[in-house]
C-alpha angles and dihedrals in degrees: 000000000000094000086127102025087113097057108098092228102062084041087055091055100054110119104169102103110085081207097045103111085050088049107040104025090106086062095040090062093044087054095049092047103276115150117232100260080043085061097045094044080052091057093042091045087053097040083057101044083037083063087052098046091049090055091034088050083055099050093053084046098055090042094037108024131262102266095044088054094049088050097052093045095039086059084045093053087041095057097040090062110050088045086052104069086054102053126108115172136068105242088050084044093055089039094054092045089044085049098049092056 
């Protein structure tokens, strides 16, 4: 059953974390062909979108509701990773982690 759990490809592919992208997005970018400082300048670019989407996540709930805006972010966040594991260049790359935030 993790025969292949090693391979990059089938890691990559794990989508089961609802803080993955947060946690492996470092070795994501590693994986795609991204250089070492490239990797740590993606990390520090999520954790601060990540700041503005948490302030930006309590605006819309306070204007729209809670639950509407956890619904709305929980589909964003959905959506992000399950995209992630597929893309393969770095712009997509920057767009998924920006987005994500």
């Amino acid at each position: 059953m993790f025969a292949n759990f090693s391979e990059t490809d089938n890691s990559r592919k794990l989508t089961s974390c609802p803080f993955q992208v947060l946690t492996f997005v470092g070795v994501s970018a590693l994986t795609i062909g991204f250089s070492a400082s490239q990797a740590f300048e993606a990390v520090a670019i999520v954790n601060a979108v990540s700041a503005v989407g948490r302030m930006g996540g309590g605006l819309c709930a306070l204007k729209f509701g809670p639950v509407n805006a956890l619904i709305f972010f929980s589909a964003g966040a959905a959506i992000c990773t399950y995209v992630w594991p597929y893309v393969t260049l770095h712009s997509g790359f920057y767009a998924v982690i920006c987005f994500y935030g």
